[in-house]
DSSP file (Angstrom, degrees, kcal/mol; ACC not computed):
  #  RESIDUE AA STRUCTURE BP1 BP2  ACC     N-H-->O    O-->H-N    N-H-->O    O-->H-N    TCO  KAPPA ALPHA  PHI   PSI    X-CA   Y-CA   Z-CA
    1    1 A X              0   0    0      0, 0.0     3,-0.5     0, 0.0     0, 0.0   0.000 360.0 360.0 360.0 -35.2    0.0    0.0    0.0
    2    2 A X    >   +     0   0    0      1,-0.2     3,-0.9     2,-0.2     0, 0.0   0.602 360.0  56.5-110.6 -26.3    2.8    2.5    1.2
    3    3 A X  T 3  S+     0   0    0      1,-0.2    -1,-0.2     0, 0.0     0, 0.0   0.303  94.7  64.4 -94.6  30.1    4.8    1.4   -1.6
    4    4 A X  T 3  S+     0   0    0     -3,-0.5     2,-0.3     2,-0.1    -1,-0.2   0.341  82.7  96.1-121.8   7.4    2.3    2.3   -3.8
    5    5 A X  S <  S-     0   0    0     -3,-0.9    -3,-0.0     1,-0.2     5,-0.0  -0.534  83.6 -90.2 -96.9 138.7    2.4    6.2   -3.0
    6    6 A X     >  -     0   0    0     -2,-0.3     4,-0.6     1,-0.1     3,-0.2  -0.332  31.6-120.2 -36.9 141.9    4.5    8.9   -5.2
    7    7 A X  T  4 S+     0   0    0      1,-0.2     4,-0.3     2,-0.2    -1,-0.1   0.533 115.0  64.8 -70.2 -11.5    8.1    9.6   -4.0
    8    8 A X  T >> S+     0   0    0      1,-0.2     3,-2.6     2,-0.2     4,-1.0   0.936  88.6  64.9 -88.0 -29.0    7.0   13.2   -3.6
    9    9 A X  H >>>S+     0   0    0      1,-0.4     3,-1.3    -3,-0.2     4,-0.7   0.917  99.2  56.9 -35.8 -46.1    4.5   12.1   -0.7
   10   10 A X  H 3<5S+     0   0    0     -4,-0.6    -1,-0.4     1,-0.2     4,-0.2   0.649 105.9  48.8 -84.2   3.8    7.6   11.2    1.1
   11   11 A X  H <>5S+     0   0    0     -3,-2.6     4,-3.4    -4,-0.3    -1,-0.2   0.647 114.7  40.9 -73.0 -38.3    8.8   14.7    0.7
   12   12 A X  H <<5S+     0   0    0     -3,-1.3     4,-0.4    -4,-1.0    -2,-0.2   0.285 109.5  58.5-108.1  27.9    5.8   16.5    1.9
   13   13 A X  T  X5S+     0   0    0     -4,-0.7     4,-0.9    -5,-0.4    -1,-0.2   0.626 110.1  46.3-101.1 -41.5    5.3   14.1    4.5
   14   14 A X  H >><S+     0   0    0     -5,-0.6     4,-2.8    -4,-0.2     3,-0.7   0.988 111.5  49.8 -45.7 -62.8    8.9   15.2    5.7
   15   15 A X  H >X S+     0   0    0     -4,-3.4     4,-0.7     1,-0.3     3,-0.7   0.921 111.8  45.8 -56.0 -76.1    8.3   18.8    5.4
   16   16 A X  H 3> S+     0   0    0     -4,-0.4     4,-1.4     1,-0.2    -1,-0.3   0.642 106.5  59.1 -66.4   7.1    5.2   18.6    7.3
   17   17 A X  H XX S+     0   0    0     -4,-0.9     4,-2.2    -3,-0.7     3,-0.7   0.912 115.6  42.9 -74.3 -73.0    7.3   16.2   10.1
   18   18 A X  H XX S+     0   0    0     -4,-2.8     3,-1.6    -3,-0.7     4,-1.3   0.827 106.1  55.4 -45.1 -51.8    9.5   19.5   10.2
   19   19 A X  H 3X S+     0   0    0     -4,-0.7     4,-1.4     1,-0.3    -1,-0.3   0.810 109.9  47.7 -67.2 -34.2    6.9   21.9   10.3
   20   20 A X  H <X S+     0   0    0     -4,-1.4     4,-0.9    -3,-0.7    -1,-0.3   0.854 111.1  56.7 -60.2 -28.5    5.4   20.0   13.5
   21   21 A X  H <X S+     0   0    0     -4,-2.2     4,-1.1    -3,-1.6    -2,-0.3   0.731 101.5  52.7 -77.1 -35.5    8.8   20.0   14.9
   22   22 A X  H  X S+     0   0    0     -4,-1.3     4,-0.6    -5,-0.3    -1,-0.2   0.757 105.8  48.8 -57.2 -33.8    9.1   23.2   14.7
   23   23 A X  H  < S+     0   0    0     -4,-1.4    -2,-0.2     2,-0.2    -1,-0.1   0.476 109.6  55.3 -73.2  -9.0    6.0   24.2   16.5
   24   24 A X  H >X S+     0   0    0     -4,-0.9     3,-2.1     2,-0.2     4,-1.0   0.896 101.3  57.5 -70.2 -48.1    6.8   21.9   19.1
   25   25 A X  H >< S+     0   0    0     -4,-1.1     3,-1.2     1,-0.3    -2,-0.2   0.860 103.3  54.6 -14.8 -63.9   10.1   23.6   19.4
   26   26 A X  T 3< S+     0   0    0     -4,-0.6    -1,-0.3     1,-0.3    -2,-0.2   0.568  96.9  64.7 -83.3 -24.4    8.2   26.8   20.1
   27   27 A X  T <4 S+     0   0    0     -3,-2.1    -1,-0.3     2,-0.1    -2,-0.2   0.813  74.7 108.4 -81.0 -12.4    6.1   25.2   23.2
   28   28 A X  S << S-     0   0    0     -3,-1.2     5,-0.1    -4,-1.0     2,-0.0  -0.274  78.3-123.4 -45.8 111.5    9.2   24.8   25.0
   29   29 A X    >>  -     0   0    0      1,-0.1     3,-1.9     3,-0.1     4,-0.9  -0.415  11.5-119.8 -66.5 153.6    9.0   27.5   27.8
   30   30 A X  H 3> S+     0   0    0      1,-0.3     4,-1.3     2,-0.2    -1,-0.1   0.717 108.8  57.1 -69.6 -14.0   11.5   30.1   28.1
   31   31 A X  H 34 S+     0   0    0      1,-0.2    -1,-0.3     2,-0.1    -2,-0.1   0.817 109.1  46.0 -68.8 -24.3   12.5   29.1   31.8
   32   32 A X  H <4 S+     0   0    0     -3,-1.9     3,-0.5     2,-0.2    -2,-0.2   0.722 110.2  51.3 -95.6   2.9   13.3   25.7   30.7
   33   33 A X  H  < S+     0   0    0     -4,-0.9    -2,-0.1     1,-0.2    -1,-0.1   0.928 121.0  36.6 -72.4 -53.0   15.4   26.9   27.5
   34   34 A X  S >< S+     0   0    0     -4,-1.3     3,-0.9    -5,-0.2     2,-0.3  -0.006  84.8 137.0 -91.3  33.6   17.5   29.3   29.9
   35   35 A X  T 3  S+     0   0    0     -3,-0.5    -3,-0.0     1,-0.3    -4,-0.0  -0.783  83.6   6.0 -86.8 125.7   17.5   26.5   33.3
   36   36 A X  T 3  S+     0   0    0      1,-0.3     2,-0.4    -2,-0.3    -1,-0.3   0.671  95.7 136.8  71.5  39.8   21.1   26.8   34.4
   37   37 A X    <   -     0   0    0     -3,-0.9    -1,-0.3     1,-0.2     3,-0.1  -0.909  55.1-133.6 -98.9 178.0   22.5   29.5   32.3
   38   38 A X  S    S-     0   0    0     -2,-0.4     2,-0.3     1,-0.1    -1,-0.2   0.965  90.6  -4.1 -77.8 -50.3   24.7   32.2   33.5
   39   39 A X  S    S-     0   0    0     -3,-0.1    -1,-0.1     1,-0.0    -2,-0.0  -0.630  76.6-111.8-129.6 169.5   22.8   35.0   31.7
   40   40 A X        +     0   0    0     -2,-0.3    -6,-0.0    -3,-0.1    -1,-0.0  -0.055  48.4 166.4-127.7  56.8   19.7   34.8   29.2
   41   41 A X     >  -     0   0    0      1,-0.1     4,-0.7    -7,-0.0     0, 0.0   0.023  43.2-127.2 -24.4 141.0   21.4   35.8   26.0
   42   42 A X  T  4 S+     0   0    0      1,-0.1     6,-0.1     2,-0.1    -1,-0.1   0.805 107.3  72.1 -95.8 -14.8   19.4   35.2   23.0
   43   43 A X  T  4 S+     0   0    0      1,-0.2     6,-0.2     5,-0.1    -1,-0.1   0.894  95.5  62.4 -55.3 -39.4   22.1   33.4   21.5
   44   44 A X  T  4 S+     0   0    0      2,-0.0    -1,-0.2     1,-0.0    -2,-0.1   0.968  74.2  94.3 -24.0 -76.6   21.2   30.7   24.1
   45   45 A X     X  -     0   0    0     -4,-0.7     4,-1.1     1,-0.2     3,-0.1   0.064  58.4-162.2 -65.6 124.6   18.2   29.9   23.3
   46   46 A X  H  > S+     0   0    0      1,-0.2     4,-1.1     2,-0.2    -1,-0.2   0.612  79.9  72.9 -82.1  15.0   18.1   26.9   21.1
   47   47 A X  H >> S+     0   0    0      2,-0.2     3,-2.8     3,-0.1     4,-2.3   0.969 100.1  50.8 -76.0 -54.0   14.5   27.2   19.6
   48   48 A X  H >> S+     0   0    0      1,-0.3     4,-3.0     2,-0.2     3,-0.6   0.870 110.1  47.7 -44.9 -62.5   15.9   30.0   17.6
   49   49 A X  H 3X S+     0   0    0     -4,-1.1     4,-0.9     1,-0.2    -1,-0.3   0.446 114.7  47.8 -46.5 -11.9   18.8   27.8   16.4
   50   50 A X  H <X S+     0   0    0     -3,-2.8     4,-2.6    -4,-1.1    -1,-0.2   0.702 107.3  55.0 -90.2 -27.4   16.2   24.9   15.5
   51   51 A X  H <X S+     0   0    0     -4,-2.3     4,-1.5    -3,-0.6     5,-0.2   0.994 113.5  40.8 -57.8 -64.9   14.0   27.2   13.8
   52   52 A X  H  X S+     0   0    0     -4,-3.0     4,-1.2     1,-0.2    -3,-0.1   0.854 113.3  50.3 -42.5 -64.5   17.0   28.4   11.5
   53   53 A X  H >X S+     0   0    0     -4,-0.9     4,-3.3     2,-0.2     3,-1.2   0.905 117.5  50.8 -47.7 -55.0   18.7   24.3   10.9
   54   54 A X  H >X S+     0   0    0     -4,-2.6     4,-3.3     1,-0.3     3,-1.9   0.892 113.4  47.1 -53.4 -73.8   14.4   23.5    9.9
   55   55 A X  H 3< S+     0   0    0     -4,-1.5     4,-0.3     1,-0.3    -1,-0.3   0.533 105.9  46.3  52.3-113.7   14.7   26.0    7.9
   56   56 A X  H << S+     0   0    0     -4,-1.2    -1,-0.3    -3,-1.2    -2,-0.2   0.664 112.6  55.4 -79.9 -34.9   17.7   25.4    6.2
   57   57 A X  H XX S+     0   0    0     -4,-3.3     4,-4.5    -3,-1.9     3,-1.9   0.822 108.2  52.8 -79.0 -38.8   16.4   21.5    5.6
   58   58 A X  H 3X S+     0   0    0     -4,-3.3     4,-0.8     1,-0.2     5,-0.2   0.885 101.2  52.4 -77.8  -7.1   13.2   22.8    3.9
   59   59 A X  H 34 S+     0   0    0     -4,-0.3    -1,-0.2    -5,-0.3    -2,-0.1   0.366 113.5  53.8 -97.0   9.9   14.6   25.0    1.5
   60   60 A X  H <> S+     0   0    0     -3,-1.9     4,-2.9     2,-0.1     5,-0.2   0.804 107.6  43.2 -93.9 -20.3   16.5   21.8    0.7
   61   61 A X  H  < S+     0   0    0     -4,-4.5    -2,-0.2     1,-0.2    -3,-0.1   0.791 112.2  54.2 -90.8  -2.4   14.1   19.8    0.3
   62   62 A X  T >< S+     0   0    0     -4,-0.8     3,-1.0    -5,-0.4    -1,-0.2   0.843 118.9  40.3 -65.1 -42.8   11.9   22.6   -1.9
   63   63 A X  T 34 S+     0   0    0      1,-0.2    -2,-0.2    -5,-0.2    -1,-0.1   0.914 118.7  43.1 -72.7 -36.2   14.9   22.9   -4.1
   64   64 A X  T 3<        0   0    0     -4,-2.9    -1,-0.2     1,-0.2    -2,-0.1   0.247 360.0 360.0 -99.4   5.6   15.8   19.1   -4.2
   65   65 A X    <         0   0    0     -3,-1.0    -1,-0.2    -5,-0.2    -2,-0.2   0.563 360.0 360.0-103.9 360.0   12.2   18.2   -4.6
């Protein structure tokens, strides 16, 4: 059945894997992002740095797709 699908399915089934992953990202609260650092930089916080890396994998996989 599953091999019986388009190869692109498995593309926009990916993207929308990121796109959930990214809003999960996002539910994180900001006390538990910044638990145990010295200061709350925004360079810290890694939701920002997962937003970019998703991102950066979905405009590969528009471009490679």
């Amino acid at each position: 059945m599953i091999g019986e699908l388009p190869v692109e399915w498995a593309n926009y089934l990916s993207i929308v894997g990121f796109l959930c992953l990214g809003v999960l990202v996002w539910l994180i609260p900001k006390e538990r992002v910044y638990a145990g650092a010295p200061d709350m930089a925004r360079w810290r916080d890694f939701r920002i740095w997962a937003t970019v890396l998703i991102c950066i994998q979905l405009g590969l996989y528009s471009v490679f797709a």
